[in-house]
N, C-alpha and C positions, 0 to 999 in steps of 0.2 A: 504494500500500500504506500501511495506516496504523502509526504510530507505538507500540513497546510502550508499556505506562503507569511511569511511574519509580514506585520502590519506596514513596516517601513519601506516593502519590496517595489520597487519599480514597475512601470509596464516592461521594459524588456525582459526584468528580470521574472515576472511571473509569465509571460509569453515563451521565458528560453526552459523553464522550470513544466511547461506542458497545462497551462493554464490559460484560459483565454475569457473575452469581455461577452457575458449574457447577450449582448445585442447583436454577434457574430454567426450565435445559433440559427439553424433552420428548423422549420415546421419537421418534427419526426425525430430530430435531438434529442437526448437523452443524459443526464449528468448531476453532476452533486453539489452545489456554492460550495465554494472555497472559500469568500469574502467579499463584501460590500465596502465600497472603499468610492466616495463623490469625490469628485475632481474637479476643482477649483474654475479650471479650461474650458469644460462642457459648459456649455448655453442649454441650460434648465428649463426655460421659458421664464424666467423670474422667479424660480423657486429655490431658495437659500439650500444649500449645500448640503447643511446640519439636517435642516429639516427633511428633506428629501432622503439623506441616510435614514435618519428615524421614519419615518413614512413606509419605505422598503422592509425597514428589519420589522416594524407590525403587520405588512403583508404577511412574513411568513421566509422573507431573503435571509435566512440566516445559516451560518457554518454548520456542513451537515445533510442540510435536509435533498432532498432528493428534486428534481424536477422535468419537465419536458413539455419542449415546442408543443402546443397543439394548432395552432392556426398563425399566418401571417395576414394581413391586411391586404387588398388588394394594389392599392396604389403605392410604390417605397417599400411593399413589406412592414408596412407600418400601421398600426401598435401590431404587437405578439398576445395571443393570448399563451400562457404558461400554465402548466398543471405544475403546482406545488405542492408535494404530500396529499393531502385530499382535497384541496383547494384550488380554485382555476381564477388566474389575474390578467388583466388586461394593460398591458406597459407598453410605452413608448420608447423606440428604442433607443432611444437619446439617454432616459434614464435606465435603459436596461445595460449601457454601456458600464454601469458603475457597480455592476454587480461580475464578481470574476468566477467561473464556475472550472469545474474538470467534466470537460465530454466524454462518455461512455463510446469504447469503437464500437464498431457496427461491425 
């Protein structure tokens, strides 16, 4: 089993580690959070940074839980609906960028 990634990790460094950003999934993906980590960079639509981490980890975005693509949007692929544990979300993939998961192979 691998390693979570510690909190201070970079995007290279959790991309070179076999980790990659929730918004990258496709419809039929398969995979476990590794971490919620907002980025400062991203354009939220005006939604504070903090808030939007807290927002995600009361969905259900937390280290651990289990998840999978069920649908894309037609136009951009955009929102994703996600099946989280028994739970199904509807996310934008702008904020789904901020969630870093490990994808299951196929």
């Amino acid at each position: 089993m691998h390693e979570m990634p510690a909190e201070v990790a970079d995007a290279a460094t959790m991309e070179a580690n076999g980790f990659s950003r929730l918004s990258q999934a496709q419809a039929g993906d398969r995979g476990v959070i590794a971490e919620v980590r907002a980025d400062h960079a991203n354009d939220h639509g005006g939604v504070d940074v903090h808030e939007l981490e807290r927002r995600l980890l009361e969905f259900g975005f937390v280290e651990g839980a289990r998840f999978e693509i069920l649908h894309q949007g037609l136009f951009g692929a955009d929102p994703i609906a996600v099946k989280l544990d028994d739970m199904r979300v509807a996310l934008r993939r702008r904020d789904a960028a901020d969630v870093w998961v490990r994808l299951e192979t196929q």
